[in-house]
MILOKOL-369377 format. One record per residue (C-alpha): y, x, z; residue number from 1. Coordinates in steps of 0.5 Angstrom, whole numbers, plus 2048, in hexadecimal, padded with zeros to 3 digits. Layout:
N
+-----+-----+-----+------+
:  py :  px :  pz : resi :
+-----+-----+-----+------+
:   Y :   X :   Z :  NUM :
...
+-----+-----+-----+------+
END
This chain:
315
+-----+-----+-----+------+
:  py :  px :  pz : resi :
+-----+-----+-----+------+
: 800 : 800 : 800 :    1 :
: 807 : 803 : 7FE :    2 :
: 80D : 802 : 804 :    3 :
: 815 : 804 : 802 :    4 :
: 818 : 809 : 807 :    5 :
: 81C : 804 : 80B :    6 :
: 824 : 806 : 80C :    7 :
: 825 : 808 : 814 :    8 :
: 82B : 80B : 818 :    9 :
: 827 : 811 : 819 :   10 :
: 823 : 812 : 813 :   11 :
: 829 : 813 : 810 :   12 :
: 829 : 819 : 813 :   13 :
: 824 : 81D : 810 :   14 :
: 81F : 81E : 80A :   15 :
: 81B : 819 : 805 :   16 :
: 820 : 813 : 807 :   17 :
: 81C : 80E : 802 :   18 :
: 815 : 810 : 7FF :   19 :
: 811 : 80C : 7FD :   20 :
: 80A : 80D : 801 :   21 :
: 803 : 80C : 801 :   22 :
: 7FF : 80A : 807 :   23 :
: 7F8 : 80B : 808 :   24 :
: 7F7 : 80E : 80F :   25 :
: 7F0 : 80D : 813 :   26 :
: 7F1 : 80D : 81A :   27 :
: 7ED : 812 : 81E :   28 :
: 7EA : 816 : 818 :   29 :
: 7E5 : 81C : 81A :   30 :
: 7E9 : 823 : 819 :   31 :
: 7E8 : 827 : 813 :   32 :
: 7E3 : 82D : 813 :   33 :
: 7E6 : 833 : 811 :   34 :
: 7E5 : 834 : 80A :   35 :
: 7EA : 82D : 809 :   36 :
: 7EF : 830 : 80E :   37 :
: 7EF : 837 : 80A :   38 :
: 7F1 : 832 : 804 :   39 :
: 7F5 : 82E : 806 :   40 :
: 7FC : 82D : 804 :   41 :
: 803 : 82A : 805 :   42 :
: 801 : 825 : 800 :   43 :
: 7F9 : 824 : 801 :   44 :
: 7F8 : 824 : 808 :   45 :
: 7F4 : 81F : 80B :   46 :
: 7F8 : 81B : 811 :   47 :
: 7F4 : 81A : 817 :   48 :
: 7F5 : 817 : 81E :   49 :
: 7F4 : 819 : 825 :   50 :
: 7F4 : 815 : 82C :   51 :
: 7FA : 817 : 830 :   52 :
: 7FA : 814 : 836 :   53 :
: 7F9 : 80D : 833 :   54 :
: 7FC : 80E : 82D :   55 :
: 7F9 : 80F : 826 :   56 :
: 7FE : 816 : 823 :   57 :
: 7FE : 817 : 81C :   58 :
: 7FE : 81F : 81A :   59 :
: 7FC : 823 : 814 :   60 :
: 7F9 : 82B : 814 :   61 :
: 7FB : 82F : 80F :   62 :
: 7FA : 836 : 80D :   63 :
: 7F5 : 83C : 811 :   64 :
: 7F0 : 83A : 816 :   65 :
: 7F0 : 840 : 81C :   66 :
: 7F5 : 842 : 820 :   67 :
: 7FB : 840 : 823 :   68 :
: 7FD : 839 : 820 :   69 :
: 804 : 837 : 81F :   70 :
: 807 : 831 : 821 :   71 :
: 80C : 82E : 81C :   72 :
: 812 : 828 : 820 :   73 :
: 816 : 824 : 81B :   74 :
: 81D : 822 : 81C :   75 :
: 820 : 81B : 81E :   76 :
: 81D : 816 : 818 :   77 :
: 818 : 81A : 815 :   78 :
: 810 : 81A : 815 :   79 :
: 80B : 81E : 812 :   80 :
: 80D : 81D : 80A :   81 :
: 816 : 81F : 80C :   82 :
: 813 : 827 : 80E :   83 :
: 814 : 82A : 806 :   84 :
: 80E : 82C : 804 :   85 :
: 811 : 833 : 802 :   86 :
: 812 : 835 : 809 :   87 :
: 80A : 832 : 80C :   88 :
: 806 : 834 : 807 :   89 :
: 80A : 83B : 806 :   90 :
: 808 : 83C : 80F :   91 :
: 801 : 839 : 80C :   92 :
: 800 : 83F : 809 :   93 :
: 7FF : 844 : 80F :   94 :
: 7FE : 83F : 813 :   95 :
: 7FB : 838 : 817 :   96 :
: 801 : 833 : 816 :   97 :
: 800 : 82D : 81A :   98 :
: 805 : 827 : 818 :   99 :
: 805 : 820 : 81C :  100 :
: 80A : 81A : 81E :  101 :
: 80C : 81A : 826 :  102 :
: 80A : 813 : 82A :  103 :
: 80C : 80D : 825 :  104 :
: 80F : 811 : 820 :  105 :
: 80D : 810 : 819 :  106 :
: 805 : 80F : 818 :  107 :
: 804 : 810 : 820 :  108 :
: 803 : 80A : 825 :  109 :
: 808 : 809 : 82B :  110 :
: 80E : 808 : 82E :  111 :
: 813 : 80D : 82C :  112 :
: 817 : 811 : 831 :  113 :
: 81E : 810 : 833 :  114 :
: 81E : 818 : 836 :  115 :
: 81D : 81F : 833 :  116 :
: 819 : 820 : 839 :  117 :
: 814 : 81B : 837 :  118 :
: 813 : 81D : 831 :  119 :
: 812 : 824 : 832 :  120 :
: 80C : 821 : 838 :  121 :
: 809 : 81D : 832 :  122 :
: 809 : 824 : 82E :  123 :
: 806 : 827 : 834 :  124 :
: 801 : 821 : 834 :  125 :
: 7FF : 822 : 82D :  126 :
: 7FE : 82A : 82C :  127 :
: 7FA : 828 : 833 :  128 :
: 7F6 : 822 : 830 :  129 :
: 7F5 : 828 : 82A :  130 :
: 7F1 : 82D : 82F :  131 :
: 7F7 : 832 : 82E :  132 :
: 7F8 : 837 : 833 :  133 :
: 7FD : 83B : 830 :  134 :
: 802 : 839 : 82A :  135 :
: 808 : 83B : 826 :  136 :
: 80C : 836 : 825 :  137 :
: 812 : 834 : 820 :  138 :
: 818 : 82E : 821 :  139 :
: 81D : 82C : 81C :  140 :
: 823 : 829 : 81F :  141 :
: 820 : 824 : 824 :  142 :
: 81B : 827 : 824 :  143 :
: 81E : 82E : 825 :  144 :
: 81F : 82A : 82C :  145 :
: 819 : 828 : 82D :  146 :
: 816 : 82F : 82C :  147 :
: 81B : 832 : 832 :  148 :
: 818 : 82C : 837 :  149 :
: 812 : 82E : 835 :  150 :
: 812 : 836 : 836 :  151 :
: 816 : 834 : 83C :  152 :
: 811 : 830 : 83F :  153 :
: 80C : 833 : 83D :  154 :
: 80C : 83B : 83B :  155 :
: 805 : 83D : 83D :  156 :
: 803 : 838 : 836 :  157 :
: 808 : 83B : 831 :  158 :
: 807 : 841 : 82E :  159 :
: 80E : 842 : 829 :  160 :
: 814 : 83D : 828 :  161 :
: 817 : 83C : 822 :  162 :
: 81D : 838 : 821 :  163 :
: 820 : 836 : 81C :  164 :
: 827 : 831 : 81B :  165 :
: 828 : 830 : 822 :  166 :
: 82B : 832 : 828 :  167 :
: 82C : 830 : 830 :  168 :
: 82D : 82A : 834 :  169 :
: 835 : 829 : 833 :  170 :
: 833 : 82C : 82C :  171 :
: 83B : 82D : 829 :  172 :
: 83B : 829 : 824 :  173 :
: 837 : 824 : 825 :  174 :
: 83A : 81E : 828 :  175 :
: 83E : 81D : 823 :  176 :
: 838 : 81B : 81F :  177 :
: 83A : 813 : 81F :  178 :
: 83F : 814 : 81A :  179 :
: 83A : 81A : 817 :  180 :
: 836 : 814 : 816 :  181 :
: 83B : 80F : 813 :  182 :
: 83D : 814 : 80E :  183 :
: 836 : 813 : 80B :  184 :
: 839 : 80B : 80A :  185 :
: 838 : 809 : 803 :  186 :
: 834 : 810 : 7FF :  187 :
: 82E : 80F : 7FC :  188 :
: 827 : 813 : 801 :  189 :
: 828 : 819 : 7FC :  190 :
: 82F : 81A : 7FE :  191 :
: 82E : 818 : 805 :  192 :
: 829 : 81E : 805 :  193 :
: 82E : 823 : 802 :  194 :
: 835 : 822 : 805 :  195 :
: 831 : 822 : 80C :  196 :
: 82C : 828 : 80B :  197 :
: 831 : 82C : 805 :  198 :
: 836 : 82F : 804 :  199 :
: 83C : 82D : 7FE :  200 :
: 83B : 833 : 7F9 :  201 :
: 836 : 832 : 7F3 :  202 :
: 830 : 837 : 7F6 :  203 :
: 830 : 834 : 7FC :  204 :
: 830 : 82C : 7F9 :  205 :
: 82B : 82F : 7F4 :  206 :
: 826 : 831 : 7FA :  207 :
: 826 : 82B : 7FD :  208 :
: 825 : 826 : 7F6 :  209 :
: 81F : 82C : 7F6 :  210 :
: 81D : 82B : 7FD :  211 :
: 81E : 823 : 7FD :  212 :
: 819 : 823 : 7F7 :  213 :
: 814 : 828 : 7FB :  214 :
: 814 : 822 : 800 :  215 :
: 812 : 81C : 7FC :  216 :
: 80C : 81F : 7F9 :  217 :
: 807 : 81D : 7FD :  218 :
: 805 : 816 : 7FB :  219 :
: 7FE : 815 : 7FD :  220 :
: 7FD : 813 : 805 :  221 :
: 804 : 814 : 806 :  222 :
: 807 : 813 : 80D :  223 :
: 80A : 80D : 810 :  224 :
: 811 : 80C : 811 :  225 :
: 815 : 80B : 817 :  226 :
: 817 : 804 : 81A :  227 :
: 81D : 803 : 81B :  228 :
: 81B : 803 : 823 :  229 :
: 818 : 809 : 823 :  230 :
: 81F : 80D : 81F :  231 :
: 824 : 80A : 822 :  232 :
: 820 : 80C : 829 :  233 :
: 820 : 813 : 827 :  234 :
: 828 : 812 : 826 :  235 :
: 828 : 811 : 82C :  236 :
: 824 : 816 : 82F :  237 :
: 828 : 81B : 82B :  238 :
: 82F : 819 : 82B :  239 :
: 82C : 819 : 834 :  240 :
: 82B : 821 : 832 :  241 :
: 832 : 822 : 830 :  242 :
: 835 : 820 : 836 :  243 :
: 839 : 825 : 83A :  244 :
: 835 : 82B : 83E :  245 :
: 838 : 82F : 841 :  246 :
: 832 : 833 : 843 :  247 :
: 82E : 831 : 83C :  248 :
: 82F : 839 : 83A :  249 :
: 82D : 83C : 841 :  250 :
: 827 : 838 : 841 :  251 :
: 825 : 83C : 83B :  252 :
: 825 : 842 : 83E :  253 :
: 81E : 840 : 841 :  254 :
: 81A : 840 : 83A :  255 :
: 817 : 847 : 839 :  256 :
: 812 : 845 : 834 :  257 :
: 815 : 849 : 82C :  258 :
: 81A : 843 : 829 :  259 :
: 81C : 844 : 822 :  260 :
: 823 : 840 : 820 :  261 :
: 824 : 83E : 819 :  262 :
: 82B : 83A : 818 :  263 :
: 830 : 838 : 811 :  264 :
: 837 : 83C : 812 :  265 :
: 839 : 835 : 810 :  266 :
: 834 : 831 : 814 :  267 :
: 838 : 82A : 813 :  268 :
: 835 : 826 : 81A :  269 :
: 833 : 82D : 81F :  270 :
: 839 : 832 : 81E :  271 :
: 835 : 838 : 81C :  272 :
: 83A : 83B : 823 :  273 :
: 833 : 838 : 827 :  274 :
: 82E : 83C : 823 :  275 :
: 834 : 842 : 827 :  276 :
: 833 : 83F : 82E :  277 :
: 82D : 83E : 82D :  278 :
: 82B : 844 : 82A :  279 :
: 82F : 849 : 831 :  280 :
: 82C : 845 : 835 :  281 :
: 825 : 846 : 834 :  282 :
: 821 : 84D : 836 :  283 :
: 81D : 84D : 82F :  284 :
: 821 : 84A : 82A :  285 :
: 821 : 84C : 823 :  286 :
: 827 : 848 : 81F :  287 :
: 827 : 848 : 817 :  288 :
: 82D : 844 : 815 :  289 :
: 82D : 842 : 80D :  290 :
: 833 : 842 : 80A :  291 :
: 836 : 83C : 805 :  292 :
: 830 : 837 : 809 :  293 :
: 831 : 831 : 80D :  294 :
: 82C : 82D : 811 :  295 :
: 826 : 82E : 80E :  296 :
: 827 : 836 : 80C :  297 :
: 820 : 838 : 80D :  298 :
: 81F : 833 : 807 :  299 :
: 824 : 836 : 802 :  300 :
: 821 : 83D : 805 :  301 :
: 81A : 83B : 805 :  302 :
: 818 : 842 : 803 :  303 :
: 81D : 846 : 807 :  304 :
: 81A : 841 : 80D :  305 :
: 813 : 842 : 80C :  306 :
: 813 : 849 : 80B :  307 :
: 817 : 84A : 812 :  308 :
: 813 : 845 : 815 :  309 :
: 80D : 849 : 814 :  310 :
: 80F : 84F : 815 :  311 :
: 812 : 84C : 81C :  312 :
: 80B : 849 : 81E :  313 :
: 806 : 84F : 81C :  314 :
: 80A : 854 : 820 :  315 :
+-----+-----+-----+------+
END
């Protein structure tokens, strides 16, 4: 059965904003055997379900079996099929990429939190449900505040942090998201995409249109869209996120685990001055600040990202 991507508030913030999609998910499928996750790919890859503590999570394993796995957080309105293809299946090449939609997000049952810190308890619940006991984990945007929750809570199960798009609790920038949104008001999803993720200059805008075409390739056992509930919560946890604190810098300062910070000079949504904080205040930071991009510069960047980000996680 084929389903249009409905129109949100928060979708309209990130990625594939109005693909067609297939679904033909199965509840509870049997885990692949190895051979089938060494050839899987971004477009190919099986969408299976696990129980997290009552609620059917759907995920998808791209890439190499062994080794340390690497969980991939997507940003506010996003699901499986808004990650650019470019960027998982690159990362997939050397390593096992796990992608998956949080508590009621997407193809994933549930209710979705109204908090960053029960997301990042979801994600922990769900890396555990997996039987991971070590994980490097990506956040893109919302989700690089995900991620932080998540090695701040739990160190010992984070092995690497990459962040990507981001920035701390009181992110500069960020509360003036509202009127970011409603400058969005009356563009078609690939000019909503572009002016959000991109900058003005024809590379950059070339990029995007590469990138937005990357994202729309996967038609069969396409993943759900968000409800308008579900994006509109997420809003809400993260416009929360962009309230003031005082100590959000200082908090940082406990995380010891590696972090690569990847950030757009022109980030439109999270001042690339975030990325800076971020990066003085962590004790094993690495910052890559990729001129003329914006909020999605690691798509636009997509091969200077992969080779950086494997270079990071084989260290």
């Amino acid at each position: 059965m084929k389903t249009i991507r409905k129109f949100s508030v928060a979708s309209l913030l990130f990625l594939s904003l109005f693909t067609v999609v297939t679904v033909s998910c199965s509840e509870e499928s049997e885990p692949p055997t190895a051979q089938e996750i060494q050839n899987n790919d971004h477009q190919n890859a099986k969408t299976q379900f696990i129980n997290v503590k009552g609620n059917s999570f759907a995920y998808r394993i791209l890439g190499k079996e062994g080794g340390i796995p690497l969980v991939m957080l997507p940003g506010l309105g996003g699901s499986m099929d808004d990650w650019d293809p470019a960027i998982t299946d690159g990362l997939a090449q050397k390593y096992k990429v796990i992608i998956f939609d949080n508590r009621g997000v997407a193809s994933s049952k549930g209710t979705t939190p109204n908090s960053i810190q029960e997301m990042a308890d979801d994600a922990v619940d769900f890396i555990q449900a997996l039987n991971l006991n070590k994980v490097n984990i990506m956040g893109f945007s919302m989700g690089g505040f995900v991620a932080q929750r998540v090695v701040l809570t739990h160190p010992t199960l984070i092995n690497k942090v990459i962040l990507t798009g981001t920035g701390p609790k009181g992110a500069i920038g960020l509360s003036d998201l509202p009127g970011i949104i409603a400058g969005t008001a009356g563009l078609s999803p690939e000019e909503s995409f572009l002016k959000f993720g991109f900058t003005q200059s024809a590379e950059s805008i070339a990029a995007g249109k590469a990138a937005y075409t990357r994202i729309q390739r996967r038609t069969t056992d396409r993943d759900l869209p968000l409800t308008d509930a579900s994006s509109g919560t997420q809003l809400t946890a993260v416009l929360n996120w962009a309230q003031p604190d005082a100590n959000a810098l200082t908090e940082l300062k406990n995380i010891k685990n590696p972090v690569l910070i990847v950030h757009g000079e022109n980030d439109l949504p999270v001042s690339v001055q975030n990325a800076k904080n971020m990066a003085q205040n962590l004790e094993h930071a690495e910052l890559l600040i990729f001129p003329d991009s914006g909020h999605a510069s690691f798509f636009q960047n997509h091969e200077k990202f992969v080779a950086k980000t494997t270079e990071f996680l084989g260290k």
